[in-house]
C-alpha positions in Angstrom: -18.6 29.7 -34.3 -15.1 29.0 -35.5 -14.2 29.0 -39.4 -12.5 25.8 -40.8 -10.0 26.8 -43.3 -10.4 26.2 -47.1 -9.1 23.1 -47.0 -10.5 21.9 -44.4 -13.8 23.1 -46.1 -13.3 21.4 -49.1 -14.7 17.3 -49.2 -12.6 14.7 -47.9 -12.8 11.3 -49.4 -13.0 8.6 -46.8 -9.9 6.5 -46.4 -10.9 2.9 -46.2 -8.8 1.2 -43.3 -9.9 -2.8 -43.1 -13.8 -1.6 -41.4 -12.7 1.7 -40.6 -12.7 4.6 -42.6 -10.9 7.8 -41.8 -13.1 11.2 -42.7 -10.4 14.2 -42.3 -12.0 16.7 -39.0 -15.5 16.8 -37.9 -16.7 20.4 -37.7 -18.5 20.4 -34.1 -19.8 23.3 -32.9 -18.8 25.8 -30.0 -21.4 26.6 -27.5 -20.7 29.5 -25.6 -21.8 29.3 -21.7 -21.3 33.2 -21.3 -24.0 34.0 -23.9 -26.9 36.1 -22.5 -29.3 34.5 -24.8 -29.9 31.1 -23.1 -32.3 29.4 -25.3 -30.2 30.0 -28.4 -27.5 28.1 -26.2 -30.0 25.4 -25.1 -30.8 25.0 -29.0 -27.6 24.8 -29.8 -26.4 22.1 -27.4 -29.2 20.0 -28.6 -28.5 20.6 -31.9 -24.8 18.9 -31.0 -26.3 16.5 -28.9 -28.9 15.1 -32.0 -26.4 15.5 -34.9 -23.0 14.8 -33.0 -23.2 13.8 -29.6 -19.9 16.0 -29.1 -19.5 19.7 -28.9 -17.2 22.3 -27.2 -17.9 25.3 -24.9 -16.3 28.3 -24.6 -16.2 31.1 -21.8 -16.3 28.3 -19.5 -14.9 29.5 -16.6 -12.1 27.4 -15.9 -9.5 29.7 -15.3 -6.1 29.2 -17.7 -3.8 29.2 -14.8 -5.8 26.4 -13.3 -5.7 24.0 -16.2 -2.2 24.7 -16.7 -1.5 23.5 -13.0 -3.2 20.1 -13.4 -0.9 19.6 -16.3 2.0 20.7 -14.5 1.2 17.5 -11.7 -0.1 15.4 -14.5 3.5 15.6 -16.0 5.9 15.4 -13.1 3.4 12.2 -11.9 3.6 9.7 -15.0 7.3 9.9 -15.9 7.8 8.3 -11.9 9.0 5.1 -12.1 6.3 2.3 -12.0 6.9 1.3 -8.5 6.1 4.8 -7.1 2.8 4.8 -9.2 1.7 1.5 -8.2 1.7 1.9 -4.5 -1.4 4.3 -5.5 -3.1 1.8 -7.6 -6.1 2.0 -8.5 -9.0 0.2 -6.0 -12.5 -0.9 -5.8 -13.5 2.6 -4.9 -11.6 3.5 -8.2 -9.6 6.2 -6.9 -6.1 6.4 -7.8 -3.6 5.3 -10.3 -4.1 2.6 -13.4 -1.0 1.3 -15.0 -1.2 1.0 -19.0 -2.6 -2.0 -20.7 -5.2 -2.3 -17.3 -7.9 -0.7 -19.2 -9.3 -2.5 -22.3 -12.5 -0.2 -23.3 -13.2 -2.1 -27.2 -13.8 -6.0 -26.1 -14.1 -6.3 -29.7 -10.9 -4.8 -30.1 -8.7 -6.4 -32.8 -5.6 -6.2 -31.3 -4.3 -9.0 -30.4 -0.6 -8.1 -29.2 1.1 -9.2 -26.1 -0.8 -7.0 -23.3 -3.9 -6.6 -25.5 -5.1 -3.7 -23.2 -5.3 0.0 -24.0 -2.0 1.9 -24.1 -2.7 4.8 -21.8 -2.2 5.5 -17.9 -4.4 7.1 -15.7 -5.3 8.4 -12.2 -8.7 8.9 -10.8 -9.5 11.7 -8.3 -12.8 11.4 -6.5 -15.5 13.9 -4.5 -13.7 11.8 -1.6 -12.4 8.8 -0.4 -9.3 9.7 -2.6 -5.5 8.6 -2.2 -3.1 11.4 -2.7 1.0 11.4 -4.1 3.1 12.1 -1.2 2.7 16.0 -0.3 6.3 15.9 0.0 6.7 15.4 -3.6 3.6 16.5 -4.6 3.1 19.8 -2.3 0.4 21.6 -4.4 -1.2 18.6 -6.0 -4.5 17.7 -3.4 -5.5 21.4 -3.2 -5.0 21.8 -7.0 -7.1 18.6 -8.3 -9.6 19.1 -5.4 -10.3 22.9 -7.0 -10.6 21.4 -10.5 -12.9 18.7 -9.4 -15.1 21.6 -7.7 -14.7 23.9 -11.0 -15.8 21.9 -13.4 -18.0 20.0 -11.4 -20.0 23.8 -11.6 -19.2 24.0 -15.1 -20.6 20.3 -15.3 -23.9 21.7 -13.9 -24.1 24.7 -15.8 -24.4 22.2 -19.4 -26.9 20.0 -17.8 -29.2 23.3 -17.1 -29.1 23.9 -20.4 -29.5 20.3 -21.8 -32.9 20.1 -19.7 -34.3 23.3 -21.1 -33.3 21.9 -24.6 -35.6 19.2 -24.0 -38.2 21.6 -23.1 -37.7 20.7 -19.6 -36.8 23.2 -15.8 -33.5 24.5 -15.9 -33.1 22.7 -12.8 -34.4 19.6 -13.4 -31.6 17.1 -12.9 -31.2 19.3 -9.8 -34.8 18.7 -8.5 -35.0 14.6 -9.4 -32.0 14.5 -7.1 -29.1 13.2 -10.0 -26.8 15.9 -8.9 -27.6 15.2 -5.2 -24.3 13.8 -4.5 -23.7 13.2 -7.8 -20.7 10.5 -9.3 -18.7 12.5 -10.3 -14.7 12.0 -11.7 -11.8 13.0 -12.9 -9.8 11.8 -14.6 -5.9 12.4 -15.2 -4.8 10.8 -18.5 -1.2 10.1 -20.3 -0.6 8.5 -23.7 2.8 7.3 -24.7 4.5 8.9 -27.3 6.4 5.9 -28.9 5.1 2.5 -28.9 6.8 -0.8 -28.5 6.9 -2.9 -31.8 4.3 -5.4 -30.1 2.1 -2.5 -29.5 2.3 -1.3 -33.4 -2.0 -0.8 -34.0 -2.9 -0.8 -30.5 -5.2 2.4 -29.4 -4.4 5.1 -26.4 -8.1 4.1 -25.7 -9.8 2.0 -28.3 -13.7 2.5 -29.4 -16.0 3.3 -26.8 -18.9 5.5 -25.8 -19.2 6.5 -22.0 -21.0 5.8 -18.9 -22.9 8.1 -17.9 -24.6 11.7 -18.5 -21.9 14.0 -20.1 -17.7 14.3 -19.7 -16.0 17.2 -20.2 -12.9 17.0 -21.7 -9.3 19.3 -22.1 -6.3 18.2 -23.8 -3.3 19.6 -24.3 -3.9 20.4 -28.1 -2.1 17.0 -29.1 -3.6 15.0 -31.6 -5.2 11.4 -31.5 -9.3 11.9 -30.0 -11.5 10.6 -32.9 -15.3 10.1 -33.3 -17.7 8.0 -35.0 -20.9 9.5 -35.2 -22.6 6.3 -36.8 -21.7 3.4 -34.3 -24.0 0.9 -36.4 -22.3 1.5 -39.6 -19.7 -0.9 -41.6 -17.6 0.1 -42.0 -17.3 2.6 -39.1 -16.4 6.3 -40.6 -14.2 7.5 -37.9 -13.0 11.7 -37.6 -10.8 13.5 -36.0 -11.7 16.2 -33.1 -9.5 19.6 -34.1 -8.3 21.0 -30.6 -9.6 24.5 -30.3 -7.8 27.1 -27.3 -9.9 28.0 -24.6 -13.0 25.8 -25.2 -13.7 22.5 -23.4 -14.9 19.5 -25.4 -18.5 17.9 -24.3 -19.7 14.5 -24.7 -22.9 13.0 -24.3 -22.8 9.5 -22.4 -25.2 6.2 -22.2 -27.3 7.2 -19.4 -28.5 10.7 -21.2 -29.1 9.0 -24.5 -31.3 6.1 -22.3 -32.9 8.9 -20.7 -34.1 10.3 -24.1 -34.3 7.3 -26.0 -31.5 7.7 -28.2 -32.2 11.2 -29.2 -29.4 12.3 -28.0 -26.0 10.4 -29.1 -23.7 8.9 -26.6 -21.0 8.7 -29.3 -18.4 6.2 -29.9 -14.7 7.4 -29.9 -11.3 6.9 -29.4 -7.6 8.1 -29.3 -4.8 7.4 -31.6 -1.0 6.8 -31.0 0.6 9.8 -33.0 3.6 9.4 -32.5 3.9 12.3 -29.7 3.0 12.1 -25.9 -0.4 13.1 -25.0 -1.9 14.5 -21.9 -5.4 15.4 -21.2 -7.9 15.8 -18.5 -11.7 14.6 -18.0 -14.5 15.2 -15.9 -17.0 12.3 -15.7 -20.1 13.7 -14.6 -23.2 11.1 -13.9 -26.4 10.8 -12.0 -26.4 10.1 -8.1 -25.9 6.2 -7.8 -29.3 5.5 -6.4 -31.3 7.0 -9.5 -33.3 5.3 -11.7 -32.8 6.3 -15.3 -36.0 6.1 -17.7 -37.1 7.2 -20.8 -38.4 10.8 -20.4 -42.1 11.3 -21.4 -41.2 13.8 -23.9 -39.0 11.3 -25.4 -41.2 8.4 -26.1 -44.8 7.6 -27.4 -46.7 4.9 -28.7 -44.7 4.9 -32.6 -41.4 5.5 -30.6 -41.2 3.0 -27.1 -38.9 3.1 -25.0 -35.9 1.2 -26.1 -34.6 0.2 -22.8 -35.7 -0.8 -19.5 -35.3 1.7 -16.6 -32.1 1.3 -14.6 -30.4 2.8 -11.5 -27.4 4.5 -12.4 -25.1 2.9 -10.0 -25.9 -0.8 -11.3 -25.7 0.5 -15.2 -21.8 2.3 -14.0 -21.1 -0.7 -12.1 -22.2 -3.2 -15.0 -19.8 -1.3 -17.3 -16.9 -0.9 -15.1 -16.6 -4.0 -14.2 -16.4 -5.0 -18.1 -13.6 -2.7 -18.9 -11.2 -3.3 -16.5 -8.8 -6.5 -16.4 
């Protein structure tokens, strides 16, 4: 577990921003994949997964080299000029690029300037079905994104293993149900601008939301901006900042785990920033096979404690959200 510093350490008085209050950093804690004591892990993760909904893991096995590659594309593919991104736009199949202000993920959003959508670009790579730069300019990007997807699609797989046995379930449980038969699973290349037109002054990167579906795992390139807020139904909302930490990967908990267990576990609201500095990062979107049905799990509910929501198959839930978010 890493140390905060003294400062850090020492309480930070909230800073009261019309609803939303700023909170200094979140401490959230590291779960190593490589330890040999598995149930200590499992505790661990749901630990995070009750009290933050967020976590990081370490000794992930992504190698260094390969996450410094995907940046390498992700940075000579945004500066292109717009017309050379567009002609990959983004489809139904949502595969490919999506220009800034496309995306608006808070409908509640506050923001009312002239594009009113979220500031960032993006580009969406697939298990297939994907549309690729030219290999003339972009020689090494297919076989580079197609061995992150397949990296941390493993790694992925190695957090749900331990998030079934910390709810005293198989290790291969989401295996044997079928939710990571085929599963849905993403990612997601990601810029943020570093200065901001004057009509964009208090627009978000990506404003407030929680996401779709089981867990997303997350690496930036130490830039500022990701923020949580671990209460959702609190006014005003306390929002903190996520430290970047070298070599870990941050975890998140999405809407379809926290239906499976009935709100146990948090699918957490967040968001990123504009700091004032370009920022790149990188997720993986990991959720159930389209065709299953997400219910509360037994261990989750009883007659005090109901299930609060009705079973659902994972593709309509996705599709029902998508479809709201994009413009």
């Amino acid at each position: 577990m890493r140390r905060r510093s003294d400062q850090q350490q020492q309480q930070q008085l909230p800073i009261t921003l019309g609803r939303r209050e700023m909170a200094g950093s979140v401490d959230l804690p590291v779960v190593d994949l490589a330890s040999p004591d598995v149930r200590a892990a499992a505790d661990a993760v749901r630990k995070a997964c009750v009290e933050h909904g967020f976590f990081y893991v370490s000794n992930h096995g992504v190698d260094g080299a390969l996450l410094e590659a995907v940046f390498a594309e992700s940075r000579r593919f945004f500066p292109q000029a717009m017309d050379g991104k567009m002609a990959l736009r983004r489809g139904s199949n949502h595969r490919g690029y999506t220009p800034p202000y496309a995306e608006k993920l808070d409908a509640a959003s506050e923001f009312t300037g002239s594009a009113a959508g979220d500031l960032k670009e993006s580009f969406y790579i697939g298990p297939d079905l994907n549309r690729w730069p030219s290999e003339e300019l972009f020689p090494s990007w297919k076989d580079t994104m197609e061995l992150y997807h397949s990296t941390t699609l493993a790694v992925g797989e190695r957090i749900l293993s331990l998030i079934a046995l910390s709810l005293d379930l198989d290790a291969e449980f989401f295996h044997k149900i079928g939710a990571l038969n085929c599963p849905s699973a993403f990612v997601r290349l990601l810029h943020y601008p570093g200065e901001v037109n004057e009509s964009d002054r208090g627009n978000y990167g990506a404003s407030a939301h929680s996401d779709y579906g089981m867990i997303t795992l997350l690496a930036t390139d130490g830039t500022p901006g990701l923020q949580i807020c671990r209460e959702k139904d609190r006014h005003p909302q306390v929002w903190e900042d996520v430290p970047h930490i070298d070599g870990t990967l941050i975890v998140n908990i999405g809407d379809l785990l926290e239906r499976w267990t009935n709100c146990l576990f948090r699918s957490t609201l967040h968001q990123v920033v504009a700091v004032g500095k370009e920022r790149y990062s990188v997720a993986l979107f990991l959720d159930p096979n389209p065709d299953i049905v997400v219910r509360c799990f037994e261990s989750c509910c009883n007659e005090a404690n109901p299930p609060r929501f009705p079973p659902i198959k994972s593709g309509d839930y996705l599709k029902e959200r998508l479809s709201a978010t994009y413009k």
